[in-house]
N, C-alpha and C positions, 0 to 999 in steps of 0.2 A: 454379386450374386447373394453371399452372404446377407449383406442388407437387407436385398429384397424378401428374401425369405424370412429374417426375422419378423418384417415387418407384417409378412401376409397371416405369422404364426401366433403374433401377438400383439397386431393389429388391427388384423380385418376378424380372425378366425374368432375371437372371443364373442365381436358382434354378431356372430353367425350362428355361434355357442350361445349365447343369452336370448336369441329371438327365436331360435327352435324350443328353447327351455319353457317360453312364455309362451308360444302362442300355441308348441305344442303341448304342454298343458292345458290350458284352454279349450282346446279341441276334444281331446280324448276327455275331460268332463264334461262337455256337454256330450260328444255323441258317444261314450262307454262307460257309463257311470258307472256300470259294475262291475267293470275292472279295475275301476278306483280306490286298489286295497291291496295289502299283503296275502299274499298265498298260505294258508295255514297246513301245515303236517305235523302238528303237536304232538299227535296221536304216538308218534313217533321218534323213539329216542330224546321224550319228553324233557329229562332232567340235562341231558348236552346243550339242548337247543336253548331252558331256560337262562342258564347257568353262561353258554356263548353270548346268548341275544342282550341277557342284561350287560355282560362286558365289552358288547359291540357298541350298543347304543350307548351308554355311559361314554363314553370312549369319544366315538364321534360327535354329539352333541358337541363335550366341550371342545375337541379339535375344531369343528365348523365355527364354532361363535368366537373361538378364540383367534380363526383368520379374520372373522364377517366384522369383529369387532377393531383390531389388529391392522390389518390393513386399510380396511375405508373410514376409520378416525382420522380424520383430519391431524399432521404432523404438527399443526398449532396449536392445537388440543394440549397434544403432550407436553410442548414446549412450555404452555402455559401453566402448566402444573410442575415442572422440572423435573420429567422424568425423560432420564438420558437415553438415548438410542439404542446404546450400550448398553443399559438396564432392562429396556424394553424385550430386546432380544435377546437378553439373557433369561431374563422369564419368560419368554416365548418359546428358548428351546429346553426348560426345566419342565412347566405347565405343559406345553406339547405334548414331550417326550415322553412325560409320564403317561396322559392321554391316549397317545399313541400307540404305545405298549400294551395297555389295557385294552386297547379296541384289536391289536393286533391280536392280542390270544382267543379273543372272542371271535374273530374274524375268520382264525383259523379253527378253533372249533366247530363252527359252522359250515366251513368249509368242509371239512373232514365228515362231518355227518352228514353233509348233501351228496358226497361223492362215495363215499364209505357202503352205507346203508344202501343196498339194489331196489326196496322198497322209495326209499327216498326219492334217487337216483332214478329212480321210474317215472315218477309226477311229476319231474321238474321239468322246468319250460329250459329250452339252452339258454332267453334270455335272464332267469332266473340265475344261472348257475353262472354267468359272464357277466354279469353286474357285481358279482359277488367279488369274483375274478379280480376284475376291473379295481375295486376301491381296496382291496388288497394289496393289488399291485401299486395303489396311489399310496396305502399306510405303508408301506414298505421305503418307497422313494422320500415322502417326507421322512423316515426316519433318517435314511443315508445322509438329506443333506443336514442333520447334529454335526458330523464331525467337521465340513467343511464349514459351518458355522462357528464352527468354537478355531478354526483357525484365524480368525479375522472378526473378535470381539469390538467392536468398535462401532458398530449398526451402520455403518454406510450402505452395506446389499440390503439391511431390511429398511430402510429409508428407498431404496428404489424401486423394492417390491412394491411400498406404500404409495408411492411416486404412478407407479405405473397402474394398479388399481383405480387409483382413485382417477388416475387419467381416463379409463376406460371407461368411466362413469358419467365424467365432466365432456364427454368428446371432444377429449385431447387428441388430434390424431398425429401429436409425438409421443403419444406413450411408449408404444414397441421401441424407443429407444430406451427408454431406462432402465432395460432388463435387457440392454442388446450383449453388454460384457459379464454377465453373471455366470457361474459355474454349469455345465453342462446337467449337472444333477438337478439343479434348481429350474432350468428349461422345460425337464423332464417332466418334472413335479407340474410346473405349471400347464403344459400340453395336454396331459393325461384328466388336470381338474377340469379344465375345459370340455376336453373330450366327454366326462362323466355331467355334466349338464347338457350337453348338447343331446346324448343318448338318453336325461330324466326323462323327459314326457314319455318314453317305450317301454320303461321297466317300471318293476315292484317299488319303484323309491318313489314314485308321485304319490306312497302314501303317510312322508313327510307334510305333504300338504293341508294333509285331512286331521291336524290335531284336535283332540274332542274337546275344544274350547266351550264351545255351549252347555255342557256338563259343569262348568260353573253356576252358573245361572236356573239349571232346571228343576225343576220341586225334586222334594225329596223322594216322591214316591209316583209313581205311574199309575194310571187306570187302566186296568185290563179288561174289564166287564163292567157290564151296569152294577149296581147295589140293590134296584129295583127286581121284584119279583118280574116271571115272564108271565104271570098274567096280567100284571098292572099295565105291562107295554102293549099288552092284546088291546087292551082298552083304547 
């Protein structure tokens, strides 16, 4: 029974997690464009929210690139540079930690001011205020597993996380074993990340999506109005 359930949690469920992630975003761009964005209440306990949001975003950034990069790196990669397992995941739970910490203060700032503030508190969508919830509850879990990491320096479990990632990618369908003996915190953690992409296309975070990349490239200045008098246009 055991088995089966591992495998339905961390072998089917991710694929189910990744194709709602993609198609429902997909979807909700083409037919709600404009909801395609973060909900702004700046108006409102302006200097919490900037002061939270920069330590949120800081925070998570480097957490997510530090999995995105971390885990779907090819183990040969490493090998090939001679960086030990044991090294790996020892700056993995330094750089993390740090990270984590950081986004967690900001996480709960934010938190505090969504739920604090009755004006706030008023405008918020529940899913607004259960996304928030939610990755909270994820910075939270990845912290807990630090201490069981530092019990068993030696990167074997981050060699299986790697293992199993990158299985899920390859459609390996033995990956849900590589993660079948890992610590129950570390289940947790991976459960709940799944969960939060499977739940991106319905909340405020699909507007990770929309980085203003094109603001590289756009002149420096905009046209608002002709230059042209409006009699010249009569003409």
């Amino acid at each position: 029974m055991a088995d089966y359930l591992n495998t339905a949690v961390f072998g089917i469920y991710p694929y189910i997690a990744l194709v709602v992630l993609a198609v429902g975003s997909i979807i909700r761009y083409d037919r709600e464009p404009y909801t395609w964005r973060s909900g702004s209440s700046q108006l409102l306990r302006r200097r919490q929210l900037v002061v939270g949001s920069v330590l949120f975003h800081v925070g998570i950034l480097i957490v997510f690139f530090g999995h995105l990069v971390g885990l779907l790196t090819p183990i040969q990669v490493f090998d090939a540079f001679g960086i030990g397992h044991g090294f790996k995941q020892g700056m993995a739970i330094v750089v993390g930690g740090v990270a984590g910490i950081i986004c967690l203060i900001g996480a709960t700032m934010l938190l505090h001011r969504r739920l604090a503030d009755p004006r706030i508190r008023a405008t918020s969508t529940f899913g607004d205020t259960a996304i928030l919830m939610l990755l909270y509850a994820q910075l939270v879990l990845g912290l807990a597993t630090i201490p069981v990491s530092l019990g068993h320096m030696d990167g074997e479990e981050m060699v299986k996380f790697m293992s199993w990632a990158q299985g899920i990618f390859t459609l390996d369908l033995s990956a849900a074993g590589y993660v079948r003996d890992v610590s129950p915190v570390f289940k947790a953690h991976l459960f709940l990340g799944l969960t939060i992409f499977l739940v991106f296309p319905f909340t405020r975070l699909v507007h990770m999506l929309s980085a203003p990349v094109r603001y590289l490239w756009r002149p420096g200045y905009q046209v608002v109005r002709s230059k042209r008098a409006p009699f010249a246009q009569a003409k």
